[in-house]
Backbone as CSV, one residue per row, in Angstrom:
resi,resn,N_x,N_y,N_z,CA_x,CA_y,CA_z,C_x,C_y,C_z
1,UNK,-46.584,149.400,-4.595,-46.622,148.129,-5.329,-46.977,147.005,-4.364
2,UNK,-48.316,146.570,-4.937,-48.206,145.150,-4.160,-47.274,143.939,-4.172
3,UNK,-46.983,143.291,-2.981,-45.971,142.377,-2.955,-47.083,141.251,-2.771
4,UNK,-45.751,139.326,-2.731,-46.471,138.381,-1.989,-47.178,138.393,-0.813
5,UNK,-46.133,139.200,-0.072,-46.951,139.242,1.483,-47.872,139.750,1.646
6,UNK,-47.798,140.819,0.993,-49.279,141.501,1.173,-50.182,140.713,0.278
7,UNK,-50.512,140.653,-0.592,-51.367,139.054,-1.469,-51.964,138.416,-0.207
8,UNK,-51.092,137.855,0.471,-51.368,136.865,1.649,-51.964,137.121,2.391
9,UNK,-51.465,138.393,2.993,-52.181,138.922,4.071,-53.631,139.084,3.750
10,UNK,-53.633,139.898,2.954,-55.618,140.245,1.942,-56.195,138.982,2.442
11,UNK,-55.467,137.671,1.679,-56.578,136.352,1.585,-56.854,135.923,2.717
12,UNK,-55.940,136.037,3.770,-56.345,135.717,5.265,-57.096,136.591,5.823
13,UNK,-57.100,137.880,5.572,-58.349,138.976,6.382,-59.494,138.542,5.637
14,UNK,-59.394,137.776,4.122,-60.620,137.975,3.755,-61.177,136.328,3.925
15,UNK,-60.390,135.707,4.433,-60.788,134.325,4.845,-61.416,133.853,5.851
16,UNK,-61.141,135.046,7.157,-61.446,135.321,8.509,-60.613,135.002,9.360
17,UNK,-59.214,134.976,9.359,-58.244,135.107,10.391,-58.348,134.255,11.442
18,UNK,-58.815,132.903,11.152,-58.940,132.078,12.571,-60.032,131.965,13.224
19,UNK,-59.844,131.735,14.317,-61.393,131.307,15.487,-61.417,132.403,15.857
20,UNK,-60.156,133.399,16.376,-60.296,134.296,17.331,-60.861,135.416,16.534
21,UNK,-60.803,135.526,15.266,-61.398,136.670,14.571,-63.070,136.527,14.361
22,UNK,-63.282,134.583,14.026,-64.207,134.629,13.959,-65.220,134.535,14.597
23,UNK,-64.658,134.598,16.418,-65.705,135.190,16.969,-66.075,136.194,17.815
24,UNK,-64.780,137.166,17.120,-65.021,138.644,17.064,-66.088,139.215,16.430
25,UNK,-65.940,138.039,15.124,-66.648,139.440,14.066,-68.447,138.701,14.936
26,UNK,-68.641,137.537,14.606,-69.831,137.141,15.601,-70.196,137.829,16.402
27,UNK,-69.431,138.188,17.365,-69.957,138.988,18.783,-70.315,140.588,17.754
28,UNK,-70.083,141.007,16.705,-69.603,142.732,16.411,-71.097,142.108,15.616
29,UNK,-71.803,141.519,15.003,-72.952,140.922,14.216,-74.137,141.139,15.126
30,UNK,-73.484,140.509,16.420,-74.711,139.932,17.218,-75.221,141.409,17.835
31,UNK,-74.035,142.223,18.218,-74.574,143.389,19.083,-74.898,144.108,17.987
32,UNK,-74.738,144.511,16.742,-75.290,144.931,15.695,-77.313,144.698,15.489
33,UNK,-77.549,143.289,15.772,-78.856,142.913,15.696,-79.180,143.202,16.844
34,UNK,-78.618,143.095,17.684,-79.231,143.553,19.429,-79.761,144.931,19.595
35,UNK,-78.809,145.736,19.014,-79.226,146.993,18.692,-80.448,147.478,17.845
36,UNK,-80.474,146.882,16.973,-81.848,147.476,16.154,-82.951,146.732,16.713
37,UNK,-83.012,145.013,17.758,-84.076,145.255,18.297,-84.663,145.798,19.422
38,UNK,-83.160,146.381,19.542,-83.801,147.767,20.765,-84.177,149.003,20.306
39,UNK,-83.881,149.160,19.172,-84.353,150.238,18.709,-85.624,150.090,17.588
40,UNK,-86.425,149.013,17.680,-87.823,148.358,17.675,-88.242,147.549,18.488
41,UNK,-88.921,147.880,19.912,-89.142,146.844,20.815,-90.572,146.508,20.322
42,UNK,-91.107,147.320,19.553,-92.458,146.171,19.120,-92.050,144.903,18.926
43,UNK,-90.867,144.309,18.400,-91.081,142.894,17.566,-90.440,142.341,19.327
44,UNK,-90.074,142.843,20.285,-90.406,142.021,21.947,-91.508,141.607,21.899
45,UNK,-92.358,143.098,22.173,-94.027,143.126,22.541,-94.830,141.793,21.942
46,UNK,-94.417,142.060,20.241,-95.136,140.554,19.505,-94.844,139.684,19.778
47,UNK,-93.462,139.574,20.125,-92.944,138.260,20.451,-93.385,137.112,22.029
48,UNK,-94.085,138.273,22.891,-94.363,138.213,24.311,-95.912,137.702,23.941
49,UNK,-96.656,138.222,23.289,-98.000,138.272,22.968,-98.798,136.775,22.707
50,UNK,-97.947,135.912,22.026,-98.675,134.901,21.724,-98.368,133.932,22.821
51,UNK,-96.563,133.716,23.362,-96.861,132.186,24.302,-97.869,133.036,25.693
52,UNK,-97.525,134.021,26.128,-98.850,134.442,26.805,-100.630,133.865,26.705
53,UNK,-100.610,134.249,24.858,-101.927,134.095,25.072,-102.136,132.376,25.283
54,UNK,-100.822,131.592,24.599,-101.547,129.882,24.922,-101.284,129.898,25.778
55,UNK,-100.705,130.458,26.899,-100.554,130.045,28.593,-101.957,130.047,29.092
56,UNK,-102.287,131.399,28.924,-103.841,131.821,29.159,-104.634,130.715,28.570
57,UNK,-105.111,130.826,27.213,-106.057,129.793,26.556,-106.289,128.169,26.843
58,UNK,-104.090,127.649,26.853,-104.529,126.637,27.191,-104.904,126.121,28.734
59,UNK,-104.613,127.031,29.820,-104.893,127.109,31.154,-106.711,127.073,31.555
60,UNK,-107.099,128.200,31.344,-108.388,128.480,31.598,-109.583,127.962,31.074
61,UNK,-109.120,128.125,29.262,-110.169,127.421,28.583,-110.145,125.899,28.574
62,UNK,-109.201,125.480,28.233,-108.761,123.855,27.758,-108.390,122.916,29.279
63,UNK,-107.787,123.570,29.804,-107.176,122.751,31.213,-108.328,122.059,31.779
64,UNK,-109.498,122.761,31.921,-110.604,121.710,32.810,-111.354,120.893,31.655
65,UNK,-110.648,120.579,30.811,-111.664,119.433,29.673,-110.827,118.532,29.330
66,UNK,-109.203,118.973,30.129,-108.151,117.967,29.115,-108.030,116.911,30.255
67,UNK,-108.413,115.997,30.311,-108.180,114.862,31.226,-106.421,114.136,31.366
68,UNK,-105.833,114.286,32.269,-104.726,113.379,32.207,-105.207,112.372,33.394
69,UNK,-104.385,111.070,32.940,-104.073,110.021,33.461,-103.822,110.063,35.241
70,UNK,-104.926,109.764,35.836,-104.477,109.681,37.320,-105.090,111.161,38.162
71,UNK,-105.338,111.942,37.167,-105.435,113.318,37.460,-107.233,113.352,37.842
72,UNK,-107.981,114.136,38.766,-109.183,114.525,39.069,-109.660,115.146,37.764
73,UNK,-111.032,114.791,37.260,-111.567,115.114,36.311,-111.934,117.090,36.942
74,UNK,-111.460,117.499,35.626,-111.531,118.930,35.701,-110.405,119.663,36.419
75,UNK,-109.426,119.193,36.544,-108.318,119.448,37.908,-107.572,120.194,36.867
76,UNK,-107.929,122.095,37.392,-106.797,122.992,36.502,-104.990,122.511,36.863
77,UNK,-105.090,122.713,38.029,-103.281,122.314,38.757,-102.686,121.446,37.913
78,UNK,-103.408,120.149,37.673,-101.929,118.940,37.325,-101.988,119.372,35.805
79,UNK,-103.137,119.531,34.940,-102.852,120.182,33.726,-101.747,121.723,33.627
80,UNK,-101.600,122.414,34.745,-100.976,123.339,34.678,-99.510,122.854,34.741
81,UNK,-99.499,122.018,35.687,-97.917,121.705,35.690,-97.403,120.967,34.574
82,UNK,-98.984,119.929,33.861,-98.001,119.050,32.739,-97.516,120.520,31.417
83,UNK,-98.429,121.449,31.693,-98.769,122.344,30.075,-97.241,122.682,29.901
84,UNK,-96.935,123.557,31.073,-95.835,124.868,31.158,-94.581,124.442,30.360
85,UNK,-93.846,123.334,30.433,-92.574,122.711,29.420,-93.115,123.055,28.682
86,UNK,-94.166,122.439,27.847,-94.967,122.825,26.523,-94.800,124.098,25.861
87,UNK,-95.241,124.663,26.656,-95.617,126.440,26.053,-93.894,126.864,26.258
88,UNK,-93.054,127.083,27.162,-91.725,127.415,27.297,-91.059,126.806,25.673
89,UNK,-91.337,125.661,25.429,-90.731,125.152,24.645,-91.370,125.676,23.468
90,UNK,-92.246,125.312,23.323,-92.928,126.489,21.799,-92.297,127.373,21.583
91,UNK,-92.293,128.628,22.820,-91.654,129.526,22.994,-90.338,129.860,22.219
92,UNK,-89.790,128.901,22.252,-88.066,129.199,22.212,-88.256,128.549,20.284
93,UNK,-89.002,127.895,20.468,-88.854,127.003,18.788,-89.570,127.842,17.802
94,UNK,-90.735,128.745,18.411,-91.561,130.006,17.477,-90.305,130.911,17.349
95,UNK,-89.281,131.027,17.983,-88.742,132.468,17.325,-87.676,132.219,16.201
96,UNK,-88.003,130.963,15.912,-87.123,130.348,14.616,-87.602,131.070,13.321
97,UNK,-88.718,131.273,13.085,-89.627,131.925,12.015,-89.252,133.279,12.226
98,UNK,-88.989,134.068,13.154,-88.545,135.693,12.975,-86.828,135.533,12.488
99,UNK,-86.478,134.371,12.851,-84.568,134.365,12.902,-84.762,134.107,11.324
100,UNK,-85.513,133.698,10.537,-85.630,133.541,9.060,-86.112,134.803,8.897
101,UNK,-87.191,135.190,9.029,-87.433,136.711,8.348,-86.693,137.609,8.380
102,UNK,-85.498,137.741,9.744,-84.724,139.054,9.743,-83.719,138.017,8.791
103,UNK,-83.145,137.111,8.693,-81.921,136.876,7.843,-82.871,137.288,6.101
104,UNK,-84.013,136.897,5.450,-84.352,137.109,4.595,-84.417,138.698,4.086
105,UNK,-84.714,139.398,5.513,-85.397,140.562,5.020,-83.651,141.476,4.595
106,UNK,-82.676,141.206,5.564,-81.098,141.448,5.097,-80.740,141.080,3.815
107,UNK,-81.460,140.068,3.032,-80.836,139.109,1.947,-81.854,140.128,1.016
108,UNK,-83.103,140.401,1.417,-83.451,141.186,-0.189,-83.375,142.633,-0.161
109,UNK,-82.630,143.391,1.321,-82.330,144.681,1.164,-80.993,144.818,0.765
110,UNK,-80.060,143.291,0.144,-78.463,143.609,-0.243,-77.713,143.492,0.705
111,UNK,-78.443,143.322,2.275,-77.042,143.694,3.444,-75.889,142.611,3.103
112,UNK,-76.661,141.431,3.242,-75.505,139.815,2.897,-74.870,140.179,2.465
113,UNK,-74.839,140.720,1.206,-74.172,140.849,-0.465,-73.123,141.822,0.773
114,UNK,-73.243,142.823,1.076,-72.168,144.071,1.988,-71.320,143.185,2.609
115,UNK,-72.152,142.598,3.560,-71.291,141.844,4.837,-70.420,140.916,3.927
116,UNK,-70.686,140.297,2.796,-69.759,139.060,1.905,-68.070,139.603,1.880
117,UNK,-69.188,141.124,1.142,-67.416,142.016,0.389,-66.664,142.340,1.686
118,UNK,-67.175,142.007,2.835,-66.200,142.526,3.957,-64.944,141.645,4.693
119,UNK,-64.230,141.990,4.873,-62.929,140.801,5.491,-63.106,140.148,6.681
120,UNK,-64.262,139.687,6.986,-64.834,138.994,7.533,-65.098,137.838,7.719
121,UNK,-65.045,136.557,8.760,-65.788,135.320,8.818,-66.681,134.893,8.222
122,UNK,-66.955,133.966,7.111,-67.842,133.649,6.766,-68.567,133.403,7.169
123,UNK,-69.037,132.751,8.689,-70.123,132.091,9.810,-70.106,133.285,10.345
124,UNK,-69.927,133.988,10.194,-69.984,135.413,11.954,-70.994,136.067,11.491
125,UNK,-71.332,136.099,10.189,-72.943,136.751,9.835,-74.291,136.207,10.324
126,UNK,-74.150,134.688,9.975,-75.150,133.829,10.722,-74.867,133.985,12.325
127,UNK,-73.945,133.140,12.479,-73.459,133.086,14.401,-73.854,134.649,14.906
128,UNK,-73.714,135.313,14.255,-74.053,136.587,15.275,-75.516,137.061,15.424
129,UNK,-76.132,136.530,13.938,-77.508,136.677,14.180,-78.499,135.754,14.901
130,UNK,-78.001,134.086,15.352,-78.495,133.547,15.797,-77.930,133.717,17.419
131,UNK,-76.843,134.452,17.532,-76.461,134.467,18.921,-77.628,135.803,19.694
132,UNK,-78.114,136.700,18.851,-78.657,137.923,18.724,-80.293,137.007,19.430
133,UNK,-80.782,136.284,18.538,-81.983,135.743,18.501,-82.549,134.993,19.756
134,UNK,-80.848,134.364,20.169,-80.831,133.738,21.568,-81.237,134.620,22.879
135,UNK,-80.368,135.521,22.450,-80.647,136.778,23.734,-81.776,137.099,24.128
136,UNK,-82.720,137.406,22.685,-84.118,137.909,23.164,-85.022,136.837,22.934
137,UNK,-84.815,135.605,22.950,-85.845,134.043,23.116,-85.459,134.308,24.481
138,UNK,-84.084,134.413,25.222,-84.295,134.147,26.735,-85.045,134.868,27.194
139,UNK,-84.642,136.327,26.971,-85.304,137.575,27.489,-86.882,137.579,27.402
140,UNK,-87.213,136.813,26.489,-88.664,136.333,26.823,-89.343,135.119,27.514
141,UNK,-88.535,134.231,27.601,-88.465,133.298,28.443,-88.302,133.669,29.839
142,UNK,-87.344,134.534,30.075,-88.044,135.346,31.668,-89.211,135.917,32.042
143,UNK,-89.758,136.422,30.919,-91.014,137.115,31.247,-91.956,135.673,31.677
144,UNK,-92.165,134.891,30.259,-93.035,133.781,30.112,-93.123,133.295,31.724
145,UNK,-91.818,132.799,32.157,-91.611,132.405,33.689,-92.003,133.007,34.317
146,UNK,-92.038,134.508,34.702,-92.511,135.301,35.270,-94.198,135.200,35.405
147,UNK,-95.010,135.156,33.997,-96.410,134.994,33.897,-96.908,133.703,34.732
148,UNK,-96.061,132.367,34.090,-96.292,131.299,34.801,-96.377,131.195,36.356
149,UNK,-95.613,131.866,36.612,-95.553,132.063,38.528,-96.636,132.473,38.927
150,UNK,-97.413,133.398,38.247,-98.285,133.991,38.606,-99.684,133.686,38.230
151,UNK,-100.204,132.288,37.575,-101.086,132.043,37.100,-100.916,130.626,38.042
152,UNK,-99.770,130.116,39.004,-100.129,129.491,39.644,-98.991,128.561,39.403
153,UNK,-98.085,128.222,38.014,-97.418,127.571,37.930,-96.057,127.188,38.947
154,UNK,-95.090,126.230,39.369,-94.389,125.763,40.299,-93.433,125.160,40.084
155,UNK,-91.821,125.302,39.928,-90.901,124.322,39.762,-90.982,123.204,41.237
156,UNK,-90.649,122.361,41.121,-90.442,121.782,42.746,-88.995,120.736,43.007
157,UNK,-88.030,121.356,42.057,-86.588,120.755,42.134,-85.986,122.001,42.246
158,UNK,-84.717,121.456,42.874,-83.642,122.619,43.258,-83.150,123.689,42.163
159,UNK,-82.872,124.796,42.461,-82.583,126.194,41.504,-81.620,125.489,40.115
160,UNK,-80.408,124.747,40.726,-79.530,123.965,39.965,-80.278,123.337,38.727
161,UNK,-81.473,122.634,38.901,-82.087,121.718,38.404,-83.129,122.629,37.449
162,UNK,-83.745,123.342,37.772,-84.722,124.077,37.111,-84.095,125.315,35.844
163,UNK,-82.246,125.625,36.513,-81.574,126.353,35.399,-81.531,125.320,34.534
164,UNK,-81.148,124.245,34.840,-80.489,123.280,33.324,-82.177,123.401,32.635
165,UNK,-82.955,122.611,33.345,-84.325,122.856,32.094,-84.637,124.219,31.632
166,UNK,-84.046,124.989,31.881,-84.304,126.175,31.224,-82.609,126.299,29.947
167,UNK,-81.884,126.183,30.471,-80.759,125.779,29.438,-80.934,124.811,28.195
168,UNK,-81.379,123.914,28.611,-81.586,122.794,27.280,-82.779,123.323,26.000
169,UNK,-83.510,123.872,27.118,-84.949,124.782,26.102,-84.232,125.615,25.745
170,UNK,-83.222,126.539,25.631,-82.398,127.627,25.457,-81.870,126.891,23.962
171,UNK,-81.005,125.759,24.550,-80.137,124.938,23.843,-81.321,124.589,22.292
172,UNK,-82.380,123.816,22.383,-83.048,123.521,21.210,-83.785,124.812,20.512
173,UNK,-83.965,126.209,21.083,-84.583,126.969,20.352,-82.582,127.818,19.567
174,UNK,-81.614,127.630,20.279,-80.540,127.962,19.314,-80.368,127.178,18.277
175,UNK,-80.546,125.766,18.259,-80.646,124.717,17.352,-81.816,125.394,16.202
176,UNK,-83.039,125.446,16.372,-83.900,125.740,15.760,-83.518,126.671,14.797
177,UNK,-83.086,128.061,15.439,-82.610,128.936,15.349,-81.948,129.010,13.883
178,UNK,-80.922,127.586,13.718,-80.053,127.735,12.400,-81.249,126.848,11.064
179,UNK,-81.759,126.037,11.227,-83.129,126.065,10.515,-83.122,126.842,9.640
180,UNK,-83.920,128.225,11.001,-84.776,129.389,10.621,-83.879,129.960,9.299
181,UNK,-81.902,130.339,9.872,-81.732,130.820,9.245,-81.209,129.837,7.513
182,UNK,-80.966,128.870,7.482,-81.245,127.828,6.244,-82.776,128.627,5.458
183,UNK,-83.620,128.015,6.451,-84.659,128.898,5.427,-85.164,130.472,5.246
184,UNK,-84.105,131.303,5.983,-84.535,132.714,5.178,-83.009,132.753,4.269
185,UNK,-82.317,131.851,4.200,-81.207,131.726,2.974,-81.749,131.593,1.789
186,UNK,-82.917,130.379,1.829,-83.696,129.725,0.578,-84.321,130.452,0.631
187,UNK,-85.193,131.708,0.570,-86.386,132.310,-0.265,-85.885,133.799,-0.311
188,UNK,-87.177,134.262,-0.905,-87.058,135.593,-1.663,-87.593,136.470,-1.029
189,UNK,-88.560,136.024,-0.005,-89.080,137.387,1.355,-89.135,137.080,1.997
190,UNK,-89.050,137.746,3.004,-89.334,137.887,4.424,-90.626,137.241,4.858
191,UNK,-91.586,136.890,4.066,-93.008,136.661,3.966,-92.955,135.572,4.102
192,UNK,-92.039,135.046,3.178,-92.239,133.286,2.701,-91.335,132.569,3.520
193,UNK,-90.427,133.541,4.585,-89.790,132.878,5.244,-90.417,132.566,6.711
194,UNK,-91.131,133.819,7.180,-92.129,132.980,8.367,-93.375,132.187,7.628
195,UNK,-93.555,131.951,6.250,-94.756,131.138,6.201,-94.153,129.852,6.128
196,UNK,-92.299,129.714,5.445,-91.581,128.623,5.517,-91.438,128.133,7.035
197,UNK,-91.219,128.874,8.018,-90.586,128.927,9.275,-91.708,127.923,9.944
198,UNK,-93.058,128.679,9.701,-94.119,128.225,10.434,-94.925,127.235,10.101
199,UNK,-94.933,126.504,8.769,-95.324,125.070,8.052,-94.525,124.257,8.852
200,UNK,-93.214,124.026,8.951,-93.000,122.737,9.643,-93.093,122.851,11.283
201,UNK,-93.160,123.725,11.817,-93.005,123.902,13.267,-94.444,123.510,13.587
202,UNK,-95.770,123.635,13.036,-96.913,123.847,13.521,-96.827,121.752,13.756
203,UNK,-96.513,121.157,12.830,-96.862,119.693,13.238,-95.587,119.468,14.116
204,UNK,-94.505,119.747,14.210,-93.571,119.250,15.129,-93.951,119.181,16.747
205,UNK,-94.466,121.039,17.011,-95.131,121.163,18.296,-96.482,120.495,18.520
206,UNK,-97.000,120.518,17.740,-98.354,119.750,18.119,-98.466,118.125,18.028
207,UNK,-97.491,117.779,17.389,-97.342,116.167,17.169,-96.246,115.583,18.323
208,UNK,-96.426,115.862,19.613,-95.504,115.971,20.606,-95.985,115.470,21.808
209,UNK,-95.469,115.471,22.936,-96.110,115.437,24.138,-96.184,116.685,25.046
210,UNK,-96.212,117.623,24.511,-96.363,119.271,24.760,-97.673,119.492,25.183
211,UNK,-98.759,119.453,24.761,-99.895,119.765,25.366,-100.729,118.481,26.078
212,UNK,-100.703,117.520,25.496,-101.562,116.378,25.657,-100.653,115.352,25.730
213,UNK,-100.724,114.175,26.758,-100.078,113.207,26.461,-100.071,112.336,25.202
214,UNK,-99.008,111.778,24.750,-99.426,110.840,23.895,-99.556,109.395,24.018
215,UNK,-100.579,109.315,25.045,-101.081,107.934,25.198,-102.497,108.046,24.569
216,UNK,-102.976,109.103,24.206,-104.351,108.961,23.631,-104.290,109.078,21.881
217,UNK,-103.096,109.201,21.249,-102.566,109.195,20.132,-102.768,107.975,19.173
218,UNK,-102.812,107.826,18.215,-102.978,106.461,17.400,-101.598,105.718,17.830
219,UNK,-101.547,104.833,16.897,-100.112,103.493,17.994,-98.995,104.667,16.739
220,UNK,-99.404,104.793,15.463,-98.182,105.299,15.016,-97.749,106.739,15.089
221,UNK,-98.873,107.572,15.430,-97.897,108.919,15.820,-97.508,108.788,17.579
222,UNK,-97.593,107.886,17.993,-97.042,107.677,19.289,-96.060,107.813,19.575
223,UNK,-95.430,106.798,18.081,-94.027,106.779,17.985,-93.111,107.934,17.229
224,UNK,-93.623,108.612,16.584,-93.460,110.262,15.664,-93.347,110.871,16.887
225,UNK,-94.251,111.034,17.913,-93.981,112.202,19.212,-92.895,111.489,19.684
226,UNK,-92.646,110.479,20.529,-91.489,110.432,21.426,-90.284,110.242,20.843
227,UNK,-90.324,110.070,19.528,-89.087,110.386,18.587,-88.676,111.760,18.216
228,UNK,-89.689,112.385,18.478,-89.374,113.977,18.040,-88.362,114.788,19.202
229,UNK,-87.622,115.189,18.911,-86.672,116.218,19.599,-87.384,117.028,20.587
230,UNK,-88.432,118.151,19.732,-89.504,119.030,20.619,-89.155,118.208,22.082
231,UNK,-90.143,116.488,21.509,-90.868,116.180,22.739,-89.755,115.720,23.902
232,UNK,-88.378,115.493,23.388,-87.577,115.249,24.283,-87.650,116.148,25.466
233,UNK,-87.127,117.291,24.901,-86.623,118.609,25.201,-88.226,119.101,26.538
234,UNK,-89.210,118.858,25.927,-90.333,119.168,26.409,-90.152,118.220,27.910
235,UNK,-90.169,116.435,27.708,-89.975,115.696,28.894,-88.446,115.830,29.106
236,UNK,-87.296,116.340,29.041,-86.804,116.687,29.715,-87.003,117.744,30.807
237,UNK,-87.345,119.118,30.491,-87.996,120.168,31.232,-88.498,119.648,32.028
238,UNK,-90.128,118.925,31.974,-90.821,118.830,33.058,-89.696,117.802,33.937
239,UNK,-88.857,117.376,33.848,-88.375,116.264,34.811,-87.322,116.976,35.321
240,UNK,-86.680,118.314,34.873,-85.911,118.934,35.806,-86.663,119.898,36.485
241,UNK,-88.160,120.252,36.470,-88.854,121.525,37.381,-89.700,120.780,37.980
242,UNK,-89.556,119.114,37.993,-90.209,118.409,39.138,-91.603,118.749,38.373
243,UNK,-91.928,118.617,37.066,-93.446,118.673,37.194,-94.394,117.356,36.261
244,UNK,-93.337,116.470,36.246,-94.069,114.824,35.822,-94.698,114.376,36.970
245,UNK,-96.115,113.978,36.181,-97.184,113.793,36.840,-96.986,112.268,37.330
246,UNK,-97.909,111.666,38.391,-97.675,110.116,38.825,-99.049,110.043,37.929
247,UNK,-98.810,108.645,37.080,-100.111,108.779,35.918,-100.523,108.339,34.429
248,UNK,-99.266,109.898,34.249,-98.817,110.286,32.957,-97.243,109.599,32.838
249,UNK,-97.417,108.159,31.840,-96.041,107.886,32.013,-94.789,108.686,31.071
250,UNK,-93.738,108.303,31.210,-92.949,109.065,30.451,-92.787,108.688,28.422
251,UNK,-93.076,107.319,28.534,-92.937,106.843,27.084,-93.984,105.207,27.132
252,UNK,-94.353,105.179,26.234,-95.674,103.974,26.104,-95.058,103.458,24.983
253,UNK,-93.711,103.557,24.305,-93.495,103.101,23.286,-92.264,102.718,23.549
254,UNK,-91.546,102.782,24.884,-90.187,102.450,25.307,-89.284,102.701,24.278
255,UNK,-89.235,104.239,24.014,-88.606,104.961,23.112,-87.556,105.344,23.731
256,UNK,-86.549,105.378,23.453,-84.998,105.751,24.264,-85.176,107.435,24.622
257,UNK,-85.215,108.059,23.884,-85.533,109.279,24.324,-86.268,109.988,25.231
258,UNK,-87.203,109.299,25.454,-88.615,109.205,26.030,-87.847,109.081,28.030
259,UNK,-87.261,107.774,27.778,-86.331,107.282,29.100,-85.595,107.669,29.274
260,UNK,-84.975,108.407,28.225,-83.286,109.355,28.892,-83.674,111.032,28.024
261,UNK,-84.645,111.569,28.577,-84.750,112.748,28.189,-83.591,113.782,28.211
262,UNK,-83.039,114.010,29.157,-81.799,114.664,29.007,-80.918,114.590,28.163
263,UNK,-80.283,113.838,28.435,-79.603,113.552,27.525,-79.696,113.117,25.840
264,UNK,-81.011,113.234,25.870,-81.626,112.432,24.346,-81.787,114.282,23.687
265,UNK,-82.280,115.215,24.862,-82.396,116.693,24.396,-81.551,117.265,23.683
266,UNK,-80.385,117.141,24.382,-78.872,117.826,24.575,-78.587,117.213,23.208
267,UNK,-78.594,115.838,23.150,-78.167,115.142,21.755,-78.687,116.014,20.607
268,UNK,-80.055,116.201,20.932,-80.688,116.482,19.394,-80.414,117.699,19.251
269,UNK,-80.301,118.136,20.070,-79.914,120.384,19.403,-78.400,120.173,19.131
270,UNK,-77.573,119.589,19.727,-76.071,119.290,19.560,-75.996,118.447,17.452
271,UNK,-76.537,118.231,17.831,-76.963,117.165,16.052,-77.483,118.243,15.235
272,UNK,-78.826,118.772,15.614,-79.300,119.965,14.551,-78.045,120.683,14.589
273,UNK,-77.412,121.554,15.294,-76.885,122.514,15.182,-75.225,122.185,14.276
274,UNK,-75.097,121.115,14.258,-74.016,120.728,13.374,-74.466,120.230,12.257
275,UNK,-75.438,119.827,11.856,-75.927,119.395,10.194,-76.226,120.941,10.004
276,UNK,-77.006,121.535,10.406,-78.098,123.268,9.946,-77.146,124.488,9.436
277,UNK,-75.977,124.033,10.980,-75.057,125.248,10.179,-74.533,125.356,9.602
278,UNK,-73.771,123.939,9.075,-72.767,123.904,8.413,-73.493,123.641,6.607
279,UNK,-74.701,123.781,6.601,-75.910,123.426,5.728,-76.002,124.832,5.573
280,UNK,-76.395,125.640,6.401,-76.750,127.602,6.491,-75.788,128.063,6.136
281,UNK,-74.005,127.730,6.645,-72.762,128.915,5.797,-72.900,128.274,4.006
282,UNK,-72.899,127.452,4.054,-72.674,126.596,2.551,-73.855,127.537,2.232
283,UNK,-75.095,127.052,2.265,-76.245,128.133,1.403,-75.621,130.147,1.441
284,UNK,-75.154,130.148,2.808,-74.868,132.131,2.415,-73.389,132.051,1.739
285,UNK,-72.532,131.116,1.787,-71.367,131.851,0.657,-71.952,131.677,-0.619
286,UNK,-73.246,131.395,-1.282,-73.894,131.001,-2.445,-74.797,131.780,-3.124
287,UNK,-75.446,131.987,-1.686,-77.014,132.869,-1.952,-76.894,134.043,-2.302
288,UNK,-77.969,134.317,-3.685,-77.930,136.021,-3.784,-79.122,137.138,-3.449
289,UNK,-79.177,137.803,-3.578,-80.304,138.556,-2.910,-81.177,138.572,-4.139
């Protein structure tokens, strides 16, 4: 015979038992997804394939036509050092569109619906899949670094200094990350969630100071790039791997962000990641497959 206590007990296992359970069940989620993308390393391979190829493309092809400020006409080097934040940062913000397709492609094979009925954390389904997503954005972010070294690229600030710009890029592609999974909550495939994923990301990165400065920009997306997060995150990087050019100024619009990149970075993934998620559990205690 069931009693009160036991009643109680049920609603608390099925409530998630606290912090400490809930980021048990997180960590038991995350190595769950870790696992199956080791046991498909194609979606690494793809994942390695493209910031590669704009390292390449925009290096070789584009670098001797893109003029920066102060820089020798045709000069691959200072274009190499402004590019690399750029592409790192793409990097980490493209794998927002796979963190939607695997949460979508779970949502129309029923898994959600499983993981719901389980006595489980409500956030530890998401948190574990975006903690999952983190792992292998870094794990490619070593490689990326790795390529860059070898095509010529150069931090020129201390080890200390060059981890944090690699942390904060870490920091805005986990931000991103809960986005992705908001929008493989909202749709019905896996399809529509990297075509969702990849509609707003394509003007964010390119409307930035990621590839090109934006001093050659009209006066009003001047102010759209150095307001954008990306581009924080982007001039933060180059200013912890020592690779802001004398030239290329930091902001032409005396945009706060622009002048306190760091800290303007840190702000904005700290901000996404508290509106997105708490936006992403509300959509999965809701959503049906």
């Amino acid at each position: 015979m069931t009693t009160v206590s036991d009643a109680a007990q049920v609603r608390a296992a099925l409530s998630g038992g606290g912090p400490g359970r809930s980021v048990r069940d997180s960590l038991v989620v995350a190595q769950r997804n870790l696992i199956r993308m080791k046991r498909i390393p194609e979606m690494a391979i793809f994942a390695l394939i493209q910031p590669i190829m704009f390292v390449v493309l925009f290096t070789y092809v584009f670098g001797g036509s893109i003029a920066l400020p102060g820089a020798p006409a045709g000069g691959v080097q200072p274009y190499r050092e402004f590019l690399m934040a750029g592409v790192f940062a793409q990097t980490v913000t493209f794998a927002t569109a796979g963190a939607g397709a695997g949460i979508a492609d779970d949502m129309h094979r029923g898994l959600i619906d499983r993981f719901r009925s389980l006595p489980m954390s409500r956030g530890a389904v998401l948190t574990g899949r975006t903690l999952a997503d983190l792992v292998q954005t870094a794990l490619t972010l070593v490689v990326l670094a790795a390529v860059a070294l070898l095509i010529g690229w150069r931090g020129h600030e201390s080890i200390g200094k060059m981890l944090g710009g690699f942390g904060l890029l870490l920091l805005l592609g986990y931000a991103f990350s809960w986005i992705g999974a908001l929008i493989g909550l909202s749709v019905r495939t896996p399809e529509a969630a990297t075509s969702g994923g990849l509609l707003w990301l394509f003007p964010m990165t390119f409307v930035s100071n990621a590839f090109v400065p934006v001093t050659g920009m009209p006066s009003f997306l001047q102010h759209i790039a150095e307001w954008n997060p990306f581009s924080a995150t982007v001039q933060a990087a180059r200013q912890l791997f020592g690779n802001t050019l004398e030239g290329v100024p930091a902001s032409v619009t005396g945009a706060w962000p622009m002048e306190h990149p760091v800290l303007a970075s840190a702000l904005w993934s700290v901000l996404i990641i508290a509106v997105f998620r708490t936006l992403a559990v509300r959509r999965y205690r809701s959503a049906t497959a």
